[in-house]
C-alpha positions as CSV (number, residue, x, y, z in Angstrom):
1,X,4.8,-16.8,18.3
2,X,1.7,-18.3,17.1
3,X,-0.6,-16.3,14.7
4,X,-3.1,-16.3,17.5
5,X,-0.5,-14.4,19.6
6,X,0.1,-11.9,16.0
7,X,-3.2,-11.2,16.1
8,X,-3.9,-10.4,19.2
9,X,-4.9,-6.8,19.8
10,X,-2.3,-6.1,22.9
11,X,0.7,-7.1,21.4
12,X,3.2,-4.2,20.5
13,X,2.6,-2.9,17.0
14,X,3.1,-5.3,14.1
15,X,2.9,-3.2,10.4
16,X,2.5,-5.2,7.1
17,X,1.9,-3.4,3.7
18,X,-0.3,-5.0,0.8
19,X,0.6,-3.1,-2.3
20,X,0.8,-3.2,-6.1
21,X,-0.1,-1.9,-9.5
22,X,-3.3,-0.7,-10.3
23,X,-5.4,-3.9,-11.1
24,X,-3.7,-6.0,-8.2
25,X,-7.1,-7.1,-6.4
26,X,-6.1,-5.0,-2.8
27,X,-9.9,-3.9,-2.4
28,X,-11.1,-8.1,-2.5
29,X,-8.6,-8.6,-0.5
30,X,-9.0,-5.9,2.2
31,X,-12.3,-6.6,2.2
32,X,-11.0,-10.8,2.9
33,X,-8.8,-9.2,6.1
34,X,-12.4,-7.3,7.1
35,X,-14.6,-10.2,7.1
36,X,-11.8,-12.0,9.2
37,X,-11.4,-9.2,11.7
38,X,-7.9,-8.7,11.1
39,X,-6.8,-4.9,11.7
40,X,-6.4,-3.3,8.0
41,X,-6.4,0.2,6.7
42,X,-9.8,1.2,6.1
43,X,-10.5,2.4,2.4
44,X,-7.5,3.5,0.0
45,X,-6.0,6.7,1.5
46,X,-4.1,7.8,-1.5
47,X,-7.5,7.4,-3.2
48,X,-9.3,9.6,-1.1
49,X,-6.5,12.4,-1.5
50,X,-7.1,12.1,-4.7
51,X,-10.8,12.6,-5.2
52,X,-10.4,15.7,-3.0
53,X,-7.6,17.2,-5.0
54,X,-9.8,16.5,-8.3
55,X,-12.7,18.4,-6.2
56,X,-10.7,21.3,-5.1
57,X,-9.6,21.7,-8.7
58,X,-12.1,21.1,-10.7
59,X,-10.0,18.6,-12.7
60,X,-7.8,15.3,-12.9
61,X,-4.2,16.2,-11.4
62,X,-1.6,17.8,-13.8
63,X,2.3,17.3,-13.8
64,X,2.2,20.7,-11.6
65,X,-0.2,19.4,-9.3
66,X,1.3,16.1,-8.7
67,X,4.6,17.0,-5.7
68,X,1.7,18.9,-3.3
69,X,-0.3,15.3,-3.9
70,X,2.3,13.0,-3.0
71,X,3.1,15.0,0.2
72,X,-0.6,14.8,1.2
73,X,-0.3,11.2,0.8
74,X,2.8,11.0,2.6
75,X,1.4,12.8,5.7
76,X,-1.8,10.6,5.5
77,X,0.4,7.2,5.6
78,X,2.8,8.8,8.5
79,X,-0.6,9.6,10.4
80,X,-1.6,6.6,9.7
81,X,1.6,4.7,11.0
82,X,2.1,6.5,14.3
83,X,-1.7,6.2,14.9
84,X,-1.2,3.0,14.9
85,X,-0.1,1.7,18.6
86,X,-0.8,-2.1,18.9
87,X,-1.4,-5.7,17.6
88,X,-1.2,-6.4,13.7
89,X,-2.3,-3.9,11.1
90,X,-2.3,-4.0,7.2
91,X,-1.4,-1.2,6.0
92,X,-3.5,-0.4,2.1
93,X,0.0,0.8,0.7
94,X,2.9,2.0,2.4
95,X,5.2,5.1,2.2
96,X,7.6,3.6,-0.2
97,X,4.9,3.5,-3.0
98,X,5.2,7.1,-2.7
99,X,8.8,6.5,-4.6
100,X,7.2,4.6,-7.8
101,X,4.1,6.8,-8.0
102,X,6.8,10.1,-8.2
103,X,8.9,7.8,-10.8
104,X,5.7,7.5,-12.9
105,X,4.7,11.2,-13.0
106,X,8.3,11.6,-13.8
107,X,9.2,13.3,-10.1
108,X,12.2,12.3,-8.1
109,X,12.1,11.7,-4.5
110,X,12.0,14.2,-2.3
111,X,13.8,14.9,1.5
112,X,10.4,14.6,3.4
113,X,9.9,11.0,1.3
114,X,13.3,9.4,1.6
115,X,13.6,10.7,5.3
116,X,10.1,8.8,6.1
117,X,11.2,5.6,4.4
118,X,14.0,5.6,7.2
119,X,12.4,6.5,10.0
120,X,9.3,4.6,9.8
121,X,9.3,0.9,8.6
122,X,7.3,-1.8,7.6
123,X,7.7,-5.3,9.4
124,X,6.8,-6.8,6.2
125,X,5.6,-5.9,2.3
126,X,3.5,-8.1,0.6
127,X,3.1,-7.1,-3.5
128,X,0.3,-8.7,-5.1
129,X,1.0,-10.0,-8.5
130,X,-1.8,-8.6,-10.9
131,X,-4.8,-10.4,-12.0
132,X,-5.6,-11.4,-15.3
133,X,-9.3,-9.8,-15.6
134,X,-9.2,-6.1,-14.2
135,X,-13.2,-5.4,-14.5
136,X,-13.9,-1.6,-12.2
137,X,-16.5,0.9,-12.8
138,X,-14.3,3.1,-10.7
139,X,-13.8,6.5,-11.9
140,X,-10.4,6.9,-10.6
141,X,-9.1,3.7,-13.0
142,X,-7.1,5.7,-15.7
143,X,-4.0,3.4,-16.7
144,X,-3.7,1.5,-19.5
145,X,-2.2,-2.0,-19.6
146,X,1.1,-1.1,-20.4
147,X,0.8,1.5,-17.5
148,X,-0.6,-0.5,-15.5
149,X,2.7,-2.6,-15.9
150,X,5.1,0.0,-15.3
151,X,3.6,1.5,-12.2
152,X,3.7,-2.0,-10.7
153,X,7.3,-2.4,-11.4
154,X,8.2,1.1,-10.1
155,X,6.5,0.5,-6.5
156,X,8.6,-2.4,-6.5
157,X,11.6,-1.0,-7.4
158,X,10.6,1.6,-4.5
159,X,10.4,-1.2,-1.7
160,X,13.7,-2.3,-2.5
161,X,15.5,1.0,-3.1
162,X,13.9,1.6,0.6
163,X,16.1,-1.4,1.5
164,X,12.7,-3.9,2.0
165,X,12.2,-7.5,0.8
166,X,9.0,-7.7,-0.7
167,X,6.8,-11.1,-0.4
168,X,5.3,-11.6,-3.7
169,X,1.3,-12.8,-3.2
170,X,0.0,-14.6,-6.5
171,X,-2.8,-13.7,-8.3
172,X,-5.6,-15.9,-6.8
173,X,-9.1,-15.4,-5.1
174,X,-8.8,-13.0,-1.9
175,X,-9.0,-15.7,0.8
176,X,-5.7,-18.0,-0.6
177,X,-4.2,-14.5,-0.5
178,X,-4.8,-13.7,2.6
179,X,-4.1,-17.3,3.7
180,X,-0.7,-16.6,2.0
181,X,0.4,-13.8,3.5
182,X,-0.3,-14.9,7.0
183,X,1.5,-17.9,6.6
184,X,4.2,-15.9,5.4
185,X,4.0,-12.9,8.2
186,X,7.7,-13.1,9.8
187,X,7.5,-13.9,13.5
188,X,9.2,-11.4,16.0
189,X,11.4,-12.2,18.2
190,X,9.9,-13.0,21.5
C-alpha cells in the first residue's frame, strides 16, 4: 500500500501516536502534519483538561487532584479514538501516556487505564526524542530538566509495558520528522 493509498480519507481507520516528554517539539510538528493536510489531533487534549481543572480550582493540580485528571484524560483520548472512523489520524498522545504521567505523580495504574490499553490500540507510536533548545512562554511548562527527563522515560516505559514498539523520531526540524515517520508508518495488510 502506497502512502497515497494511507492517506486517503476512505480507507479503514489507521491510528498513529506522536508522543514524548515535555520539550519534544509535538506542537511544530502537529502544526507540519496541518500544513500537509494529514488528519492529526487538533490541539493537546490533555492540555486542555488541564487548564479547565486549574480553572475549576482555582489552582495548579495537587497529588489529590491528580486520579479524577487522568480519568478525564483517559475519556478524552477514548472519545477521541472511537470518533475516529476512517483514513490515517495522528493521534497528539495516546492512552498509554496515561501510564508514565500516573508514575510521575507517583499514582499506579488503574482498572479503567490498563483495560483501555487492551482494548483500544495504536497501529503505530512514534516518541520524539527531545530537542536541545526548549524556548515556551506557555504557562502550563512547569518541569525542570531533570523532570523533563524522567517524564520522557516513564511514557516510554508506558508504551512498552502496554506491549507497543515505539519508533523513535530524532530531534530535527518538524518537516524531516514528519518525513520520518511517514516513511516509517507500517503498511497493513491489504
Amino acid at each position: 500500500m502506497s502512502l497515497d493509498q494511507l492517506l486517503n480519507p476512505n480507507t479503514p481507520p489507521r491510528r498513529y501516536v506522536i508522543t514524548g516528554g515535555p520539550s519534544a517539539g509535538k506542537e511544530a510538528v502537529f502544526t507540519e502534519l496541518a500544513a500537509r493536510g494529514i488528519g492529526h489531533t487538533e490541539g493537546e487534549p490533555a492540555r486542555e483538561i488541564y487548564r479547565k481543572h486549574r480553572e475549576w480550582l482555582g489552582r495548579h493540580l495537587q497529588v489529590g487532584d491528580r486520579r479524577a485528571y487522568s480519568r478525564d484524560v483517559l475519556e478524552a483520548f477514548i472519545t477521541e479514538y472511537c470518533d475516529h472512523k476512517n483514513g490515517l489520524r495522528f493521534y497528539n498522545r495516546g492512552i498509554p501516556d496515561g501510564y508514565g504521567w500516573d508514575a510521575f505523580f507517583g499514582l499506579g495504574p488503574y482498572t479503567e487505564l490498563e483495560q483501555a490499553a487492551r482494548v483500544y490500540r495504536y497501529d503505530a507510536v512514534f516518541i520524539l526524542d527531545a530537542l536541545d533548545d526548549f524556548n515556551s512562554a506557555d504557562d502550563d511548562v512547569w518541569a525542570k530538566e531533570r523532570e523533563i527527563r524522567r517524564v520522557h522515560e516513564l511514557i516510554i516505559q508506558g508504551y512498552y509495558d502496554a506491549g507497543y514498539r515505539p519508533i523513535f523520531v530524532p530531534a530535527d526540524d518538524a518537516g524531516r520528522r514528519v518525513d520520518f515517520m511517514l516513511a516509517q508508518l507500517p503498511v497493513p495488510a491489504v
